[in-house]
C-alpha positions as CSV (number, residue, x, y, z in Angstrom):
1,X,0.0,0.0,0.0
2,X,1.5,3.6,-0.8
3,X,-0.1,6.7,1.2
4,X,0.1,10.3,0.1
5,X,-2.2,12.8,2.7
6,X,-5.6,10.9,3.1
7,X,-5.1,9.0,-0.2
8,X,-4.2,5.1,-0.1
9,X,-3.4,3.0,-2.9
10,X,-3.8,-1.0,-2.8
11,X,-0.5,-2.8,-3.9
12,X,-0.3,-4.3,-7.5
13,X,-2.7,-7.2,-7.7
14,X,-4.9,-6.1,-4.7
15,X,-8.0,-4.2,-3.4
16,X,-9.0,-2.7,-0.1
17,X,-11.6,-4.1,2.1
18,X,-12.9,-2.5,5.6
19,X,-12.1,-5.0,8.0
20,X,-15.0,-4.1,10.2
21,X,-17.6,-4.8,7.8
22,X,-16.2,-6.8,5.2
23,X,-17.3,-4.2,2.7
24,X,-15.2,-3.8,-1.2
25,X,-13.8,-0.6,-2.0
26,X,-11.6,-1.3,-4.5
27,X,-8.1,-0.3,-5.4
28,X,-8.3,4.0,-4.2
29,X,-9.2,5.4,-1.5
30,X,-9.7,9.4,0.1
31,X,-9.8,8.7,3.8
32,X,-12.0,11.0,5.1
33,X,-15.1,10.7,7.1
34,X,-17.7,7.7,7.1
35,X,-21.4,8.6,8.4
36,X,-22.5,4.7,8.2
37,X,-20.0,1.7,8.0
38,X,-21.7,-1.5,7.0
39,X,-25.4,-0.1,7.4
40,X,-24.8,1.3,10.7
41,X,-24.9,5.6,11.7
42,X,-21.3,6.2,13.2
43,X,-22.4,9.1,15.7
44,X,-20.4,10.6,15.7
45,X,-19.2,10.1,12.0
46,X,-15.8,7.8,12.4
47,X,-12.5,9.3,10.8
48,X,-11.1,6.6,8.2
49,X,-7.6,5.8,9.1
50,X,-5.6,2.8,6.6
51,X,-5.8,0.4,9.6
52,X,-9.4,0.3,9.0
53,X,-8.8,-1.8,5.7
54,X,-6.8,-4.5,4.7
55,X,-5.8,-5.5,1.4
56,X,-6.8,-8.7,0.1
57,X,-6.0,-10.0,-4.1
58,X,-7.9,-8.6,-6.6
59,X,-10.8,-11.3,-7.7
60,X,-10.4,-12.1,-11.2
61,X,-13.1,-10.9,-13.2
62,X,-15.2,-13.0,-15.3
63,X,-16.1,-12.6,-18.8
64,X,-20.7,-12.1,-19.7
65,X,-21.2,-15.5,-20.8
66,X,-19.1,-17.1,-17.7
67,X,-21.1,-15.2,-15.2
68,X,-24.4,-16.3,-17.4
69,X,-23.2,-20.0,-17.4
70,X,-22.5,-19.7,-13.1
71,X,-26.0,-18.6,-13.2
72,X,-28.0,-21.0,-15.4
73,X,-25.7,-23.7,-13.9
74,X,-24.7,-24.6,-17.7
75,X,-20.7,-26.0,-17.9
76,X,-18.6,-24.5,-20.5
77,X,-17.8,-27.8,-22.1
């Protein structure tokens, strides 16, 4: 992860995901402040800091018909 002011960057290959929640946010992120974390009203609003995420490896994506065959259940074979 690289940091410049309240802007983090996920390492090659990986995304960010709030370890509280277990919410995506992808590969960017302006810390800053979040007013509901996983559904929930932070009162007062809670201030982002980097140890709030983790990085975990980016999940592949899948082409239109794959994602169409995962959900008709047909094999590609």
């Amino acid at each position: 992860m690289t940091q410049d002011g309240n802007h983090i960057i996920a390492d090659e290959g990986k995304v960010f995901r709030r370890i509280v929640s277990g919410e995506d946010y992808g590969k960017e992120i302006y810390l800053g402040y979040s007013h509901y974390i996983g559904g929930v009203k932070q009162v007062p609003p809670h201030l982002d800091v980097p140890e709030d995420f983790e990085e975990i490896d980016d999940p592949e994506p899948i082409s239109d018909t794959e994602a169409l065959n995962i959900i008709t259940g047909q094999s590609n074979g």
